[in-house]
C-alpha positions in Angstrom: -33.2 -86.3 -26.7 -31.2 -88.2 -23.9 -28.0 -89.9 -25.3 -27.4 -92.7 -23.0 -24.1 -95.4 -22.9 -24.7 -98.6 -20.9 -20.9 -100.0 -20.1 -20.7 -103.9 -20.1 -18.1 -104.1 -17.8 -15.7 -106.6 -17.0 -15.5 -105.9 -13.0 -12.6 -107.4 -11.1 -13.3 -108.9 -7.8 -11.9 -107.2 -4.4 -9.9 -104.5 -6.7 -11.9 -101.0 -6.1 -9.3 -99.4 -7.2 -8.2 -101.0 -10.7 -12.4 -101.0 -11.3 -12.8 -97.4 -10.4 -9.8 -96.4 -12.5 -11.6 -98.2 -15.5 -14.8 -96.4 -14.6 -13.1 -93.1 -15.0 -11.8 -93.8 -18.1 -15.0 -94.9 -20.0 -17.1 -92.2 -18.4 -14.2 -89.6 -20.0 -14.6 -91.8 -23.3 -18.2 -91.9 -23.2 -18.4 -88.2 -22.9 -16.7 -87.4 -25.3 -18.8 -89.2 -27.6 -21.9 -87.1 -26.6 -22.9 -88.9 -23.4 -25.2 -87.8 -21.1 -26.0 -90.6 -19.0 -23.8 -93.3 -18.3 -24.9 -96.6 -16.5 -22.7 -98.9 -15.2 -23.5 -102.7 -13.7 -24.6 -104.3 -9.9 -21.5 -103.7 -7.5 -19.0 -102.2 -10.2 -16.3 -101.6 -7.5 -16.7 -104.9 -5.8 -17.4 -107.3 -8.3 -19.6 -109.9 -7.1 -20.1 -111.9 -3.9 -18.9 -115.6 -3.1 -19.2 -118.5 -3.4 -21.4 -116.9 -5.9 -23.7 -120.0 -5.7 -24.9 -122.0 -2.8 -22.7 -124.8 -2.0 -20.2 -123.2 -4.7 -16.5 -123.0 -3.4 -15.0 -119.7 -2.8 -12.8 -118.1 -5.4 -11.1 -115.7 -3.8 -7.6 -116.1 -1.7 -8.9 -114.6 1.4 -9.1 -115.5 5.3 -12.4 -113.8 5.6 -14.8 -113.2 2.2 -17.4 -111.0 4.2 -14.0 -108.7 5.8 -12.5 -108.1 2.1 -15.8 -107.4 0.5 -16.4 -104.7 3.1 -12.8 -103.3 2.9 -13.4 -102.9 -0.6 -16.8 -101.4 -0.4 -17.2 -97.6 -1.0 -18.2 -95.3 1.8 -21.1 -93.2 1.0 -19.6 -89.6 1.9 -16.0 -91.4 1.2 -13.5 -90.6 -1.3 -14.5 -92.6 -4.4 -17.9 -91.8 -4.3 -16.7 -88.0 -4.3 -14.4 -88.5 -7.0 -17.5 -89.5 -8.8 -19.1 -86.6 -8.2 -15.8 -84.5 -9.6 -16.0 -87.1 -12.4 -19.8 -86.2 -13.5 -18.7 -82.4 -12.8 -15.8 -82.0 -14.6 -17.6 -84.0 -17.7 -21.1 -82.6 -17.2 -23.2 -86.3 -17.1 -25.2 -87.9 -15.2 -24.0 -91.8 -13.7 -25.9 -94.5 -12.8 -23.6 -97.2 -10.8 -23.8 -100.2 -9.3 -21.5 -99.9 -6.1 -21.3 -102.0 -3.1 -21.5 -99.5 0.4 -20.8 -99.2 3.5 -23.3 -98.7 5.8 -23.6 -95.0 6.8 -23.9 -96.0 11.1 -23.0 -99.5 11.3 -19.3 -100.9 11.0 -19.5 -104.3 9.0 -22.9 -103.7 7.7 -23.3 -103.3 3.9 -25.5 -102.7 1.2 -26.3 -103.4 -2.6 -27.1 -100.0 -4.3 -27.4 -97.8 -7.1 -26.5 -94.7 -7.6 -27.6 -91.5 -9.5 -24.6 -89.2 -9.7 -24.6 -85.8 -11.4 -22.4 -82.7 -11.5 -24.5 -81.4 -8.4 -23.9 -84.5 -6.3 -25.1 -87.6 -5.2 -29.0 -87.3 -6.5 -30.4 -90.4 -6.0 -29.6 -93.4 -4.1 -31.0 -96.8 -4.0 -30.6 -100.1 -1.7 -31.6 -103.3 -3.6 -34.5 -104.7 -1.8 -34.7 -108.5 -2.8 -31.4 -110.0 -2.4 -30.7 -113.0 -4.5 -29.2 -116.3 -3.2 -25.7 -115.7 -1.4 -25.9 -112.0 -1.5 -28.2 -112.7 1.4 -25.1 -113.3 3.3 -23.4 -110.1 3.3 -25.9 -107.3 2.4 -28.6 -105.4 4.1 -31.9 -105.3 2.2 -33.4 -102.1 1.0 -36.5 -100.3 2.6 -37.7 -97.6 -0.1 -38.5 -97.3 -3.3 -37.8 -93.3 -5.2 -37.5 -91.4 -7.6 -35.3 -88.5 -8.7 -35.5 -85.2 -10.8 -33.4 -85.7 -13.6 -33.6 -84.4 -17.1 -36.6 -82.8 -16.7 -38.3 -85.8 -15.9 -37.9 -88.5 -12.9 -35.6 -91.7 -13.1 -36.3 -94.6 -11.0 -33.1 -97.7 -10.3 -33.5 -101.2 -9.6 -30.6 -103.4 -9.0 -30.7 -107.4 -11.1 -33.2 -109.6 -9.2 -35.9 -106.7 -8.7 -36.9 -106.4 -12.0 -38.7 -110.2 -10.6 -40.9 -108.1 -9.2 -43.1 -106.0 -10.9 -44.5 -104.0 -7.8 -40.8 -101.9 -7.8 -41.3 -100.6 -11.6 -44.9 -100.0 -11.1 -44.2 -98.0 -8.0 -41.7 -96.1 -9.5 -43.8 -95.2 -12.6 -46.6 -93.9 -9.9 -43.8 -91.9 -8.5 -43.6 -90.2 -12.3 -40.5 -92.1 -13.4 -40.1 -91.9 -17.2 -36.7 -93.8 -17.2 -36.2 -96.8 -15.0 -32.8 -98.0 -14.6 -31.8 -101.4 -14.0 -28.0 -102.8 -13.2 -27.6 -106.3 -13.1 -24.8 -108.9 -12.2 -26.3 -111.9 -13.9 -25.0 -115.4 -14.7 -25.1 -118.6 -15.2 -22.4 -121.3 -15.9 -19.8 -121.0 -17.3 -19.8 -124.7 -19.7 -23.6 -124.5 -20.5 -25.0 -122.6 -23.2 -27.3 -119.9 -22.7 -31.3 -120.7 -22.5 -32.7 -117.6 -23.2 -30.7 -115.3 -25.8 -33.7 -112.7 -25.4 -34.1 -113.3 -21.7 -32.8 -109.5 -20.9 -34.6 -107.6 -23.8 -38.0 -110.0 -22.6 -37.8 -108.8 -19.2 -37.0 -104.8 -20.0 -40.2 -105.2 -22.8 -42.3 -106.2 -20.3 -41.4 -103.9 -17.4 -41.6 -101.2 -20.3 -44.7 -101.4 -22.3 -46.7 -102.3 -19.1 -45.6 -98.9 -17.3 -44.5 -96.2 -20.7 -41.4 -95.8 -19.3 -37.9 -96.4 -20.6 -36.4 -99.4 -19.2 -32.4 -99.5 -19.5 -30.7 -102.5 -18.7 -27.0 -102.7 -17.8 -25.3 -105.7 -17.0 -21.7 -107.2 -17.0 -19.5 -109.5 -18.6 -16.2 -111.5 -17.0 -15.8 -114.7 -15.9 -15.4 -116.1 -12.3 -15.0 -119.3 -10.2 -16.5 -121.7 -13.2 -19.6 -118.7 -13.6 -19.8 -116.3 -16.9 -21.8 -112.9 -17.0 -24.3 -112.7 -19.6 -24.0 -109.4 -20.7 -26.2 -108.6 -23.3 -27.3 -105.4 -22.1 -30.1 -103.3 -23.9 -32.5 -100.4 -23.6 -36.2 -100.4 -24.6 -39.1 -97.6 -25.6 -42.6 -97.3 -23.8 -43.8 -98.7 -26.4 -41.5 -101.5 -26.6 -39.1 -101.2 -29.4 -35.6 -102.3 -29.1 -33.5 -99.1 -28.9 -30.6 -101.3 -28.9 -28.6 -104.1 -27.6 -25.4 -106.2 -27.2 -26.2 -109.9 -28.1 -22.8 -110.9 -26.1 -21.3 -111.4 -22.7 -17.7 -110.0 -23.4 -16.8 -106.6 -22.5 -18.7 -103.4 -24.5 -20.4 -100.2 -24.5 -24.4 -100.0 -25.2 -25.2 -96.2 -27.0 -28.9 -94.8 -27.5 -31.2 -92.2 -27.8 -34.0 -91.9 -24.9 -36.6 -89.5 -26.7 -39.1 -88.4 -23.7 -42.2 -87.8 -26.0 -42.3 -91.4 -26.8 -43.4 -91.7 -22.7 -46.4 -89.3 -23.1 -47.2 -90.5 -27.0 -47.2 -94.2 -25.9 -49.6 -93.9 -22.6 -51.9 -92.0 -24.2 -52.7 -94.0 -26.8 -52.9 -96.5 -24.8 -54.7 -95.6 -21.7 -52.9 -97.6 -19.5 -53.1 -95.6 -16.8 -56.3 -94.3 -17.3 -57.8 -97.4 -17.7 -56.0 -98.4 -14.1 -59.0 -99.2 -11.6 -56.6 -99.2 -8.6 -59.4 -99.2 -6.0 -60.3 -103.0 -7.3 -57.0 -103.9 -6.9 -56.4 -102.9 -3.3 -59.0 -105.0 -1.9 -57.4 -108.1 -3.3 -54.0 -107.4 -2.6 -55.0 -106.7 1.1 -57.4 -109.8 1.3 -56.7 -112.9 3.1 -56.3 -116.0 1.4 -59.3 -118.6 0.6 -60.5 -121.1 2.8 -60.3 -124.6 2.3 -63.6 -125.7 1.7 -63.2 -129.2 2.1 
């Protein structure tokens, strides 16, 4: 039994150090209440990008938005992410985080990723391949799609707008991923009410019961430049059961129980992997499109 905490946090834009210094604390807090994984939302140090919508006004009191979101993105080998790495050390759990980087090579160039963290290092790190909107602007796109050894299993991370696509959990399933994380910066505005009070738990049940895998889905809360974060993070079973989650968009902490039989009870009595018949499948998703007859 894996006892996870997803943190709704409340992440303050352009103030690394104030957000890391809050991550500290609730990963201290969070294991000492039996945690051993700890996911926290889409670009935790940053906070998100601006204008946050197109033809939105920027918030922030900057000369240059793209300049102070890269000062205050993380270096990959840098000194936060290694305090991290202390962190998960010194309190023996595993962290998934949302973090906005620096490119390794190129000054200027950045990236939306996860990352796994453990006591042994950086174990896992993942560039969010479909950018949404105005994050288009600042952030490189990812290339690759893994998985890592963790828990005696694999874990797989998505970042917000790829859990759209259904390819990247199926992939990662293929690639033996039991858990699937996903860590999100979603929102809408900030005067209207909210469509969908299910839309995060509809999304992880799908993604979930159509791979077996555990689908855990953090997001944040906060307000910013007329825009609210949902929130309402949860975590769902192969088999889709609701392990649990928040049904608000202030700030909280998400606790469950990831059982990893529930992976191998669920697909096979289902069979839905051995009923795949992937060779059908290729030859459409290579074909060309039809011709107009007319």
């Amino acid at each position: 039994m894996i006892s996870a905490s997803l943190v709704q946090l409340d992440v303050q834009s352009l103030a690394p150090a104030e957000n890391f210094r809050r991550i500290h604390d609730f990963v201290a807090a969070e294991a000492a209440k039996g945690a051993q994984l700890i996911l926290f939302p889409e670009l935790a140090n940053t906070g998100y990008v601006e204008p946050l919508v197109p033809g939105g006004a920027l918030v922030s009191d900057v000369p240059h938005f793209g300049a102070a979101l890269y000062e205050a993105c993380a270096a990959p080998d840098g000194e936060e992410v290694r305090a991290l790495v202390a962190l998960a050390a010194r309190h023996r759990v595993h962290i998934v985080i949302g973090l906005g980087l620096r490119d390794r090579l190129r000054a200027g160039v950045m990236r939306n990723a996860s990352l796994l963290i453990g006591p042994e290092g950086v174990l896992g790190d993942y560039t969010k391949i479909h950018q949404w909107q105005n994050e288009k602007l600042f952030f490189s796109g990812g290339d690759s799609i893994d998985t890592y050894p963790v828990f005696g299993t694999r874990l797989g991370m998505q970042v917000c707008y790829d859990i759209r696509f259904p390819e990247i959990t199926r992939i990662l399933a293929l690639q033996g991923a039991s858990i699937v994380t996903s860590v999100w910066a979603s929102f809408g505005a900030e005067n209207a009410p909210v469509t969908d009070e299910g839309l995060f738990i509809h999304r992880a049940y799908t993604r979930a019961t159509e791979n077996g895998v555990f689908f855990l889905s953090c997001n944040r809360s906060g307000s910013r430049g007329g825009q609210r974060f949902f929130g309402r993070s949860c975590a769902v079973a192969p088999d889709g059961r609701v392990l649990g989650a928040l049904d608000h968009d202030r700030e909280g902490v998400l606790r469950v129980e990831v059982d990893l039989a529930e992976v191998a009870r669920y697909r096979s009595f289902t069979g839905i992997w051995a009923d795949r018949v992937p060779a059908l499948y290729a030859k459409y998703l290579n074909a060309s499109p039809p011709r107009d007859s007319r």
